[in-house]
C-alpha positions in Angstrom: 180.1 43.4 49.9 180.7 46.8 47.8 183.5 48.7 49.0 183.7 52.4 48.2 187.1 53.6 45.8 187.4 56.4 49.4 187.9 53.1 51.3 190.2 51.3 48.7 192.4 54.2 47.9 192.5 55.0 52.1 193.4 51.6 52.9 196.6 52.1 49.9 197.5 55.2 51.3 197.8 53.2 54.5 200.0 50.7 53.5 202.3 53.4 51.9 202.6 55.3 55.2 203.1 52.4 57.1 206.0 52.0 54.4 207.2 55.3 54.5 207.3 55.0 58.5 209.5 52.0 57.7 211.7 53.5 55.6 212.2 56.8 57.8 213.2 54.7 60.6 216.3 53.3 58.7 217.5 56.8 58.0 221.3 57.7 59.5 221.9 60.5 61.6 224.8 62.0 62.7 225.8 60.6 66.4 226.1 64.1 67.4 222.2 64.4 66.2 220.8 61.5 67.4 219.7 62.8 70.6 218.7 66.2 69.4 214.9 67.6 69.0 214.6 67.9 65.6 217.0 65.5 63.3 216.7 63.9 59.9 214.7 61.4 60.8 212.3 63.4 62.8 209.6 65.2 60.1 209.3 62.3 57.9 208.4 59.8 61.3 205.9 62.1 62.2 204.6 62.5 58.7 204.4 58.6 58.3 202.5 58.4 61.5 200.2 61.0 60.5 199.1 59.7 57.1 198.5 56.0 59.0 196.4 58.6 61.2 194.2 60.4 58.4 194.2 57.0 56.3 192.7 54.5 59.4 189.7 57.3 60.0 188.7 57.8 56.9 189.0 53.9 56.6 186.8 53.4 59.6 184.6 56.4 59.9 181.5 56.5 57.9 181.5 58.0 54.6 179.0 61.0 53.4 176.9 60.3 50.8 179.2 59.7 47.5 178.4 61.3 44.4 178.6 59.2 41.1 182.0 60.5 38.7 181.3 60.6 34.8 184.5 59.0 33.4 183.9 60.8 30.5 184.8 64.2 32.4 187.6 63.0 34.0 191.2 64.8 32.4 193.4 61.5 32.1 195.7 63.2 29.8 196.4 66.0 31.7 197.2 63.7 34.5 199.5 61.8 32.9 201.4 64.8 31.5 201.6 66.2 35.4 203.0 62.3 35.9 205.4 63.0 33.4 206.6 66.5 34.5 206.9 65.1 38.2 209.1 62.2 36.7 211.6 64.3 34.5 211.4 66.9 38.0 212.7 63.1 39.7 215.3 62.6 37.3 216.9 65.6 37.2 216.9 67.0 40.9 220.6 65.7 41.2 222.1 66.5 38.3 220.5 70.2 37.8 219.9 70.5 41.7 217.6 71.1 43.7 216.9 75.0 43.2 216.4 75.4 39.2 215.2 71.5 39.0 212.4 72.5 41.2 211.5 75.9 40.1 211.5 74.7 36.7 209.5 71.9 37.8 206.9 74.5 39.8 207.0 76.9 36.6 206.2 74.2 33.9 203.5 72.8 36.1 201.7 76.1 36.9 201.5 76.6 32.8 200.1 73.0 32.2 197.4 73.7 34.8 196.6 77.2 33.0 198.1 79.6 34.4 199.7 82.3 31.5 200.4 85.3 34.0 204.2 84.8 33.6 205.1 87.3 36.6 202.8 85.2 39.0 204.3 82.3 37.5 207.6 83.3 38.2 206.9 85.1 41.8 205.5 81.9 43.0 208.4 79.3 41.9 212.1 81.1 41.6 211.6 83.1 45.0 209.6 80.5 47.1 211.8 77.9 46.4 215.1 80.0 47.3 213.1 81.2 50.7 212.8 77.2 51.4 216.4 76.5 50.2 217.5 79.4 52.8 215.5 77.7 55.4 216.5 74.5 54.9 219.9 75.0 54.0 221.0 78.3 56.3 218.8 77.9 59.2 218.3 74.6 59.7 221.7 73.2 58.3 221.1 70.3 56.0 222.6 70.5 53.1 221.1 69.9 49.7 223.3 69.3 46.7 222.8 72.1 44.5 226.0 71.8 41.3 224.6 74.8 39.9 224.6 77.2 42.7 227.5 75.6 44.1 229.4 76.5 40.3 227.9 80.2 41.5 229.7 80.5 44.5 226.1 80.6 46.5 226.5 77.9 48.4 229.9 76.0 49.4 
């Protein structure tokens, strides 16, 4: 029995949502929160439950014809290096925080892929990441340590 690397890799992707459902179910809220719409529990449950979702049909529907991948065009390198710059982005969210550890992250990432326009560089990772820190820090009120901004006096 030959079964396709779509199947495979569907059937991983699986497991780690079924994981990742797991884990989001042992996540502590507030008592005051428990019973409210929206908690911190809430998005990554529903995420979990919806990458079991996508992973089971593409596990059980048919597949289209596949096309045949010629290793030799396949970019390992730069796919290790965007490995690498999400694992330094890992290591240093806490001790840079969140807002110039992932703009930085965004920035570097955006050059390794090609892009040399430095404005759209920069309009697409300092801004968009302070629009989702305002979201998710001033409307929505969960707090993400930030030492930098915090040193700034932009967030208490």
């Amino acid at each position: 029995v030959k079964i396709s690397t779509v199947k495979i890799i569907s059937l991983l992707f699986f497991i780690f949502s079924a994981f990742y459902l797991y884990t989001a179910y042992q996540i502590r809220v507030f008592s005051f929160d428990e019973n409210a719409a929206f908690n911190a529990k809430t998005f990554p449950i529903y995420l979990g439950y919806f990458g079991m979702f996508i992973a089971a049909l593409k596990i059980v529907l048919p597949e289209k014809a596949s096309e045949e991948v010629d290793q030799k065009f396949l970019n390992y390198k730069k796919t290790l290096v965007l490995v690498l710059i999400m694992v330094i982005y890992g290591l240093t969210i806490r001790p840079v925080g969140f807002f110039l550890s992932t703009s930085l992250f965004l920035l570097s990432s955006y050059y390794f892929l090609g892009e040399r326009r430095w404005l759209r560089m920069f309009m697409l990772s300092f801004p968009f990441v302070a629009i989702f820190m305002f979201l998710v820090h001033g409307l929505l009120d969960i707090y993400l340590t930030d030492p930098i901004l915090k040193a700034l006096g932009v967030i208490g």
